[in-house]
N, C-alpha and C positions, 0 to 999 in steps of 0.2 A: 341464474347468476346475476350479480346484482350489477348494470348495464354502466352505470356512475362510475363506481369503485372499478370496473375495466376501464372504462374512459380515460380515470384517472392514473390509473396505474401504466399503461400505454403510452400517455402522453408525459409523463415523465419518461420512461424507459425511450423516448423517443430523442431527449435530449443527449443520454450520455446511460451509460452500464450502471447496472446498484443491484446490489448482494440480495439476499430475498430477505435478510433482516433487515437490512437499510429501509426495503420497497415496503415489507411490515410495516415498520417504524412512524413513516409517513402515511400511510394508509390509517393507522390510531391514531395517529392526530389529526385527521380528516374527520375523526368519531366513524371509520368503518365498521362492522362487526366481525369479529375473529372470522367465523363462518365465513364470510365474506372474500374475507384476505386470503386466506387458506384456499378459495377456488379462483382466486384470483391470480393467484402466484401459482398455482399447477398449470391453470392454462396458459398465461405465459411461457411457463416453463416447456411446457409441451409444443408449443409453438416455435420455439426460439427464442422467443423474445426477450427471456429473464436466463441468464448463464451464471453461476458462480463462480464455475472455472471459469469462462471468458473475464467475468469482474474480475476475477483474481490477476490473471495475467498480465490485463490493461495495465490495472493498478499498480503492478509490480514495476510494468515495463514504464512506465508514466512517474513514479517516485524515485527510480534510478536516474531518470534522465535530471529530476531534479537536484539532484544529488543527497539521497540519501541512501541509506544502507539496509543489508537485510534485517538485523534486530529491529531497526526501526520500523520496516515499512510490515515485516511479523507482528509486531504487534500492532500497528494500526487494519493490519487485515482482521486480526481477534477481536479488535472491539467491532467493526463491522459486521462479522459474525458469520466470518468464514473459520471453518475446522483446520487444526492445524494439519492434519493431513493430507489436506487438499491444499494447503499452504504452502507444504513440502514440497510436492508434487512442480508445482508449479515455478516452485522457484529455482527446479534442478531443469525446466522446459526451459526458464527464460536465458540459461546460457550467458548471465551477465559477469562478466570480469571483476567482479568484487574488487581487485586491486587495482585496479587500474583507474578504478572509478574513485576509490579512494584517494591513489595518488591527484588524480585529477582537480578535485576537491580541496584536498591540502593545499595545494600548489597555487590554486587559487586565490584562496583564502587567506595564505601565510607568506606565498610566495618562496623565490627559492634562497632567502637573506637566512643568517645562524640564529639559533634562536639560545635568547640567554634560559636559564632556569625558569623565571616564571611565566617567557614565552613559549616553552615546552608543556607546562601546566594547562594554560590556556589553548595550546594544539591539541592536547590530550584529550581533555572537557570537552570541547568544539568536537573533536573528531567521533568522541563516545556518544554526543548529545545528538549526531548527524546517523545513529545505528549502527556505527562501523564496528564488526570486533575488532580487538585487539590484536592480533597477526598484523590485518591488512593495512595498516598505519605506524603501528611502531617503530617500522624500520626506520619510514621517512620522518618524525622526530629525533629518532637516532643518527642522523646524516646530519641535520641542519645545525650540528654545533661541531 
């Protein structure tokens, strides 16, 4: 096993959680060799050290708190290059209030004044652009007029 390419891999995984595509991704742009990466991320993986469930869950539980939604932070798990079944999974563990977190969000943002027509457009946009579906906001542009 090539001693560097752990080193390297290690000492990242040392700072914070990364998917085994992310840890990939960076290990090719170090010029490692596939070969390489590939016994590299087993034995982390075999160690503990590399999780995708655990990345996954962080990440979930980490882009909620920032206030975004589940479409959003689904597909920023995809381009990471976690499966979306494991995506699934994860995101029925992390128990988050979708609505609440929504309202929370709104309320924030827009606060609790009426909003005319084009300040309902602009809730709308914000609120679909922040991952939320549709359910879990609509009401609350529907209230504020």
């Amino acid at each position: 096993m090539d001693k560097a390419a752990l080193h390297y891999a290690v000492g990242l995984l040392a700072r914070r959680d990364y998917s085994a595509c992310e840890l990939a991704q960076k290990m090719q742009q170090k010029a490692i060799d596939a070969h390489s990466i590939d016994e590299v991320l087993a034995h982390c993986q075999q160690h503990g050290w590399q999780s995708d469930a655990r990345f996954c869950q962080s990440f979930i539980r980490f882009r909620a708190q920032r206030g975004y939604g589940p479409v959003r932070i689904s597909q920023e798990l995809k381009q990471k290059g976690i499966d979306s079944q494991l995506s699934t999974l994860c995101f029925e563990e992390a128990e988050i209030d979708w609505f609440a977190l929504a309202d929370s969000v709104f309320h924030k943002k827009f606060g609790h004044k009426a909003l005319d027509l084009k300040g309902q457009q602009k809730a709308w946009r914000f609120m679909a652009s922040r991952g939320f579906h549709t359910d879990h906001f609509a009401h609350l542009i529907h209230q504020s007029h």
